[in-house]
N, C-alpha and C positions, 0 to 999 in steps of 0.2 A: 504494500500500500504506500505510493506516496504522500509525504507529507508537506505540506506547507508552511515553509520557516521563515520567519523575519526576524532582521538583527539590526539592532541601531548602537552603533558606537558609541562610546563615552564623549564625555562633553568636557575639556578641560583636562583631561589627564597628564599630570606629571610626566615629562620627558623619562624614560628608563624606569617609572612606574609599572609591575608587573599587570597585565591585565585581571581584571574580578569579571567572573561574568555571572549574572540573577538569572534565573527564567521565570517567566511572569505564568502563571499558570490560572485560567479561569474560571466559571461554577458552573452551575447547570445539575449534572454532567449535561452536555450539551451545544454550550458554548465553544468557538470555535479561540482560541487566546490571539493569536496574531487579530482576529477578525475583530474582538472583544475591545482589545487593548491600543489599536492602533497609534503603532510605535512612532511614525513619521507623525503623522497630525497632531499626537500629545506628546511629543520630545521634551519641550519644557517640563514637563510633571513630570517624566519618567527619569530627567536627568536630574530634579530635586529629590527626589525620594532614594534615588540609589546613584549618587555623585559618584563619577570615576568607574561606573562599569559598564560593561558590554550589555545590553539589553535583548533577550532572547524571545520570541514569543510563538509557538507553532498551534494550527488547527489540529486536536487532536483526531485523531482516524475516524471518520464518519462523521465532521465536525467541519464549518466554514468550507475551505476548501483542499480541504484532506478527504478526497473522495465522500464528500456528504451522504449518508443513506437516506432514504427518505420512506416515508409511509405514509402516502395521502388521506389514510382513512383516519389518522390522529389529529381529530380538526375538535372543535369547542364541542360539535353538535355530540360527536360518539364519543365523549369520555365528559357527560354531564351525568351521569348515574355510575353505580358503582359495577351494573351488572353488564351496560355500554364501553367501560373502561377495561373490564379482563377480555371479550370479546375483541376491540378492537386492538387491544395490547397482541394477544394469539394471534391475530391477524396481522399485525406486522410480522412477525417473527417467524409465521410461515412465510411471508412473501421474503425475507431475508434467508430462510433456508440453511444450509450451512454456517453461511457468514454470521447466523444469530449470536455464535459463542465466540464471538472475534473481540467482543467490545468488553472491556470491564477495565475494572482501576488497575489489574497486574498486567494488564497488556499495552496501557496509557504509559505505566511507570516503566516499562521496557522502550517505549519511546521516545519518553526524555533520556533516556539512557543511549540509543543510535540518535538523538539530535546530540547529544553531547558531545560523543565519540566523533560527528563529525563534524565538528568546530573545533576539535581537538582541544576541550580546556577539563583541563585534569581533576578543578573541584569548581563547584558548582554552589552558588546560594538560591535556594526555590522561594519565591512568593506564593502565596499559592489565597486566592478567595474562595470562601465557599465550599463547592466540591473541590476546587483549586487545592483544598489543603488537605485532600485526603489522599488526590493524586501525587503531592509532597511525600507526605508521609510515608504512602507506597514505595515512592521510589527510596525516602531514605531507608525502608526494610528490607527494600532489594539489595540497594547499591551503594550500603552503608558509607563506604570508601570517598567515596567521590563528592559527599555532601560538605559543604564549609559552613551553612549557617541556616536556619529557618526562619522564616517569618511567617504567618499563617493569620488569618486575617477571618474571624467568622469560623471557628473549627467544626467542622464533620470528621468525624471519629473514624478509622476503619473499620470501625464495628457497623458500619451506615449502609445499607440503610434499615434503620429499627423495622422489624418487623409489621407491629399494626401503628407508627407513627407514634409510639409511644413518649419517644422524645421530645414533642413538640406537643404532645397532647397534656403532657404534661406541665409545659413548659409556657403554654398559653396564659392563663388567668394570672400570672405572675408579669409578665410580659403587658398584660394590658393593663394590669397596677403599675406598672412602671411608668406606661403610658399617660396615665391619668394623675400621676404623684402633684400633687396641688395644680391641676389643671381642668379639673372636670368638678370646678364647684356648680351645686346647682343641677349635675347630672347625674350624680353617681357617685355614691363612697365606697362601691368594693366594685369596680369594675370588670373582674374576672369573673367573681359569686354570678351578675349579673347575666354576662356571655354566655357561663355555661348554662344557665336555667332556663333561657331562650333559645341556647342550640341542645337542648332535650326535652324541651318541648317543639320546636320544632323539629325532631326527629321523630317524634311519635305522631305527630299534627303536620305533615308538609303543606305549604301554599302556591299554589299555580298561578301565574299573571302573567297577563297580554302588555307590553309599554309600548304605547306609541311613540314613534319616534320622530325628530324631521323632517328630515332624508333616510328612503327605506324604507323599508319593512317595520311594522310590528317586531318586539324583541318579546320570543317568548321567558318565563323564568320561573326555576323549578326551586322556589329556596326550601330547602330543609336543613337538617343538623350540620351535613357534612359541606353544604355553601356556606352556611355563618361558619365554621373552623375557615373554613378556604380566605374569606375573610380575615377572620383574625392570626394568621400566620401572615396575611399580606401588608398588616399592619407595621410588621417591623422592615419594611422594601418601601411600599409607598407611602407615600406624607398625606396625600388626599386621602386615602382610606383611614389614616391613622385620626385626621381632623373629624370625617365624618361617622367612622363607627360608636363610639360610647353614645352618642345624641341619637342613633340611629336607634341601636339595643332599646335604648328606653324606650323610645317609640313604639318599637317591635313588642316588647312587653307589655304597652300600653294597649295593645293590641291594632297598631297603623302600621301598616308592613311596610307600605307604599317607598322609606328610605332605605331599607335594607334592598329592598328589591330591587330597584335603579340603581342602588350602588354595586351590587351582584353581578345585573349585566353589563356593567362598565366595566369592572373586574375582569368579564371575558373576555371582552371585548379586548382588554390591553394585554391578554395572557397572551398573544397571538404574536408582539410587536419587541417579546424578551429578545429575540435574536436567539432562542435555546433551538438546536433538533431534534425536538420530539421523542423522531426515533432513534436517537444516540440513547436520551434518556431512559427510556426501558427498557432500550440495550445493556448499559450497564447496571442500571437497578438490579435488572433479573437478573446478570450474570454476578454481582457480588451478593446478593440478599443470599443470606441463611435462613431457607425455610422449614419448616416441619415438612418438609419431604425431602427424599435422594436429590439431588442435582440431577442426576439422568431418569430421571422417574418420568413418565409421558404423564399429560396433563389432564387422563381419565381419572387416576388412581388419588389425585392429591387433595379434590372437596372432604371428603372424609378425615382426609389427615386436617384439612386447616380448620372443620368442627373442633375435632377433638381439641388443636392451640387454642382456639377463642375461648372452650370453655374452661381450661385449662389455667388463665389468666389467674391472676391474684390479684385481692382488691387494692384499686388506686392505682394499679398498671395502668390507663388510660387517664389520670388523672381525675377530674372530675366528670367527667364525661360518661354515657356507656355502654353496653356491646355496641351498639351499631358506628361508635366512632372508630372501630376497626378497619374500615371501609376505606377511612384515609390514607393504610398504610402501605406499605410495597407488596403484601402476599398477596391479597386479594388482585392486586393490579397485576402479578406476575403468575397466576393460579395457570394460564393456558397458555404462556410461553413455554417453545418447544427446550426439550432436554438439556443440557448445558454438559458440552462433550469438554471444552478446554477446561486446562487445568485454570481457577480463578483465585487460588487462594495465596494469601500472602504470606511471608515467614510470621512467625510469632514475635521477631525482636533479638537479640534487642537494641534498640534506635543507635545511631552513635553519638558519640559522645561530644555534641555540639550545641554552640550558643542557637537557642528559640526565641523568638518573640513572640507574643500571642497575642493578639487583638481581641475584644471582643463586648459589643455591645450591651448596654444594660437591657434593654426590651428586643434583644434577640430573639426569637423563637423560634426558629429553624434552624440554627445551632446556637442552643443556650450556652449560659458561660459554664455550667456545671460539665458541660463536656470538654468544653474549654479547659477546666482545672485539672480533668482526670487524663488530657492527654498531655500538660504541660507536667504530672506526676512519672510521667515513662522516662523526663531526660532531665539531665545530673544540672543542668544550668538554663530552666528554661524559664521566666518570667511572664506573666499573664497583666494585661493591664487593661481592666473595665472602664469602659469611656459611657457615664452614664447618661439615661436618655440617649444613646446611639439605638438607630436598630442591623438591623444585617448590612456588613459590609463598611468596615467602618472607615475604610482609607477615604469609601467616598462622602464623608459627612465631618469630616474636622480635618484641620488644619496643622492641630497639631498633631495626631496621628500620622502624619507625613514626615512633622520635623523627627518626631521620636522614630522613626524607622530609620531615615536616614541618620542618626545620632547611632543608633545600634549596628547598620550594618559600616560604621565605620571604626565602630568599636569604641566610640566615647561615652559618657556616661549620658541617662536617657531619663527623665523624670517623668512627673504624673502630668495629666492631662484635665482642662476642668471638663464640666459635662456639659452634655453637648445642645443645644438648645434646637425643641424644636423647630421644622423647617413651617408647620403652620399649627397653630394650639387647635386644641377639641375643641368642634362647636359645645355653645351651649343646647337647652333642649330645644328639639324643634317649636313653632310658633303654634298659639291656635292661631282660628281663625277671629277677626275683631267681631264684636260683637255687636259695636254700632262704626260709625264714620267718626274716622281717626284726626286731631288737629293736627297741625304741622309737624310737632316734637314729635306726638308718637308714631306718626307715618317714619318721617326721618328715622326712630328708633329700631321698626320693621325691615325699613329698608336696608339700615347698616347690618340686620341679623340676615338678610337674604346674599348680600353682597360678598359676607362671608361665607357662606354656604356656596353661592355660584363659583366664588375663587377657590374654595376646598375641593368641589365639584371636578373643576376647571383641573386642579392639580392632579388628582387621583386619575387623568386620561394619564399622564405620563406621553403626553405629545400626542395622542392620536386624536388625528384629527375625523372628529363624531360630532353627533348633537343629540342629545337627549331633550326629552319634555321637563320641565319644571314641577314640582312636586303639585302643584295648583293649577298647572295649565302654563303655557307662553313655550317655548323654547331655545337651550342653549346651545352656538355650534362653537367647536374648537374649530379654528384654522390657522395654522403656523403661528403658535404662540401665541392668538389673539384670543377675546373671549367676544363672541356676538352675541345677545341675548335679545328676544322678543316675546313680549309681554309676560317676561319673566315672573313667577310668583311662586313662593313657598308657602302664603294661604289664600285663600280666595279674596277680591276684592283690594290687594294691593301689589301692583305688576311695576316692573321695572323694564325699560327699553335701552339699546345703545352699543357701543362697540368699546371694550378696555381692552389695553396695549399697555407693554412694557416701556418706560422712560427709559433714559441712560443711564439713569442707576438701579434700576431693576423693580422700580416700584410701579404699579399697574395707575393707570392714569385714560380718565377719560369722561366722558357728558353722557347721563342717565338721564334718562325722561321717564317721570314718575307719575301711573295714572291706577286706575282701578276704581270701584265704585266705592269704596269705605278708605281712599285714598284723598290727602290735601294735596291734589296735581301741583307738579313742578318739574324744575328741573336742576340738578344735583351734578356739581363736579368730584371725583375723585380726582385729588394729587397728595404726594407726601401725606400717605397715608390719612387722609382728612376726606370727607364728603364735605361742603358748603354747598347753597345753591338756595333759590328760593322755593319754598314751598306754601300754598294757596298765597296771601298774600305776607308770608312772614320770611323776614333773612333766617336759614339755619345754618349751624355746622354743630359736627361731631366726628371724633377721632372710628375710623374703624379698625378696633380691635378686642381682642377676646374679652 
């Protein structure tokens, strides 16, 4: 299989300075790293974060463009139920045939191993994000010899992937107290308590709804237990979901779905736009997952066995959750993928004996820090350092996680970091609707709680440009960064009109036109964070924020 390697030189390197070279290694599994990380267009960053080395970045096998596999039939529509996802998962993996047992982490970490050998550089420092740092790890269990240093960023254990999501099922309600740590007054004092009692009730109770859209079709949306987890695992990646889910829950328990739901199919909608392949991912899932069945066992024989592990479970495996949030995890999703003939497994250890850094987010929840700490226990000099209020991935949310990396991999000393703020705060609770006709102030008041919600809204696309309806009617559309809204409304009888845009300094800016029938019409500028504007006939302003 070829692969696809890019390499970007040091920047400044001392004349008779021996070369260092990192490989940048990225998540998924799926993600393509040259594809991911692009060496050339982000040199600047790449050359602060690891001063003085050679910068490596390759697709790994079935990845960007290292022979990409592909499997059409792994689209949003056939992997929205759990019994849609083992079917169309078998379905790829026949139509991959042989090559199904080609992909796993000890075939990835034999790769950086032939990219190594031919750049001919004798040790090596692995970055690694995400699954990034499990293909690390791999290799440092393979290729003890040749490792100089680890950095690991968001840790997935070799032990990954947990059978029924154990890790992350656990690891949720904690994650969304983190989230909510003096931020959700007004909505919530135990924000986990909350999630899970609405994703078991709606596991037992699911909700079916039609959303209109735009442009387009109708989006259909199937939420039950295991869309609100899908949800709250996406809390610690996207910044919109993380604003709009606590205010949401409430809702949903209030019994108004109507936010969760549109938040749901926006969620899909952006699952599509990660840059992962699909079918890389349950390539390697199935080929590393340790199931309650054989590895070469055919996919008749294995229902029986994975009864038996469910019921099997001991209480608080699944955290607060329960049986049905098994659903979430790799068995179920790997139950009819064909037999796994390669050898996949890794040595037992033990690591060598090099400097780690760990990274790792305080509302992580897809690699909490508790796994963080048990794989910084395997090496004789590894340090863990929690960047609180981070969620997954934390090089890309501070600043100074950049400087402390590059202070470690140059071997100077490396300090603490504050925490990290988020990138937009929890809504408060969603609005009623007004009871009569609103004066100036408390239209204005409305209008700053919708404004937040459209820009939470707005953020949680993560660029894709869509338009969803408004929780009351009107609609929003993304397009390149802008937000268009028409006769925007989060409750009936007060709508917002207009176009915001980002300034020069990043702050969103633009003229609202304020109408509805329990509405004091006007019209409202947003700049520097401020609405002013007139509304019926009075001057207003107010600051918008949480």
């Amino acid at each position: 299989m070829p692969l696809h390697v890019e390499e970007l030189p040091p920047d400044g390197k001392p004349a008779g300075a021996p070369t260092r070279v990192v490989f940048l290694i990225a998540g998924g599994p799926g993600q393509g790293s040259a594809q991911a990380f692009e060496l050339r267009a982000a040199a600047s960053f790449w050359h602060a974060l690891f001063p003085g080395f050679t910068l490596v970045a390759f697709d790994n096998r079935g990845t960007g463009s290292s022979q990409p596999i592909s499997c059409p039939n792994l689209t949003v529509e056939n992997l929205s139920s759990p019994k849609l996802v083992a079917h169309a998962v078998g379905t790829c993996g026949r139509r991959l045939g042989a090559r199904s047992s080609l992909y796993s982490s000890r075939s990835n970490a034999a790769d950086v191993e032939s990219v190594r050998r031919a750049i001919g550089a004798s040790r090596i420092t692995l970055f690694g994000v995400s699954y990034g740092t499990k293909q690390a790890l791999a290799y440092a269990l393979r290729y003890p010899s040749h490792v100089e240093r680890l950095v690991l960023d968001s840790v997935v254990p070799t032990s990954w992937p947990a059978p029924f999501g154990e890790d992350f099922l656990q690891a949720l309600p904690h994650g969304l107290d983190e989230l909510c740590r003096n931020a959700c007054r007004g909505v919530t004092t135990n924000a986990g308590r909350d999630f899970a009692e609405l994703a078991n009730q709606l596991a037992a109770a699911p909700a079916d709804a039609s959303l209109p859209r735009p442009t387009g079709k109708p989006v259909h949306v199937h939420l039950d237990g295991l869309a609100l987890v899908q949800l709250g695992v996406d809390t610690d990646l996207n910044p919109g979901i993380a604003a709009e889910l606590p205010a949401a829950v409430q809702a949903g328990l209030a019994g108004r779905l109507l936010p969760l739901e549109r938040l749901y199919a926006l969620d899909q909608s952006s699952e599509s736009t990660l840059g992962i392949s699909m079918a890389d991912y349950v390539a390697v899932s199935c080929a590393d997952g340790r199931f309650p069945w054989p590895a070469a066992s055919s996919p008749a024989v294995r229902p029986p066995l994975l009864a038996k592990a469910v019921a099997a479970l001991p209480p608080g495996a699944l955290g607060p959750f329960g049986p049905w949030a098994t659903a979430a995890g790799a068995e179920l999703q790997c139950e009819q993928w064909p037999a796994v003939t390669a050898d996949t497994a890794l040595p037992a250890g033990p690591y060598p004996d090099v400097p780690v850094l760990i990274l790792s987010g305080g509302r992580d929840i897809r690699t909490p820090t508790n796994e963080a700490r048990s794989v910084a226990a395997k090496f004789r000099h590894a340090r863990v350092v929690v960047f609180g209020g981070a969620g997954h991935a934390v090089t890309d949310q501070s600043v100074c996680a950049i400087r402390l990396v590059a202070a470690f991999t140059q071997g100077r000393p490396h300090g603490s970091c504050p925490r990290v703020p988020l990138e937009a705060a929890p809504l408060g609770p969603f609005p009623a609707a007004p009871a009569a006709e609103l004066d100036p102030r408390q239209t204005l008041s409305l209008v700053t709680v919708t404004l937040r919600e459209l820009e939470a809204f707005h953020l949680a696309a993560e660029g894709l440009d869509s338009g969803f309806d408004g929780l009351a009617g009107g609609s929003l559309l993304n397009s390149r960064g802008s937000i268009y809204v028409e006769r925007y409304a989060d409750v009936a009888g007060v709508t917002v009109t207009g176009h915001l845009s980002h300034d020069p300094s990043g702050d969103w800016t633009g003229d609202l036109y304020v109408g509805g029938s329990d509405a004091a019409p006007g019209v409202v500028t947003l700049r520097d964070g401020r609405l002013a504007g007139t509304l019926g006939d009075t001057r207003v302003s107010a600051p918008v924020s949480a």
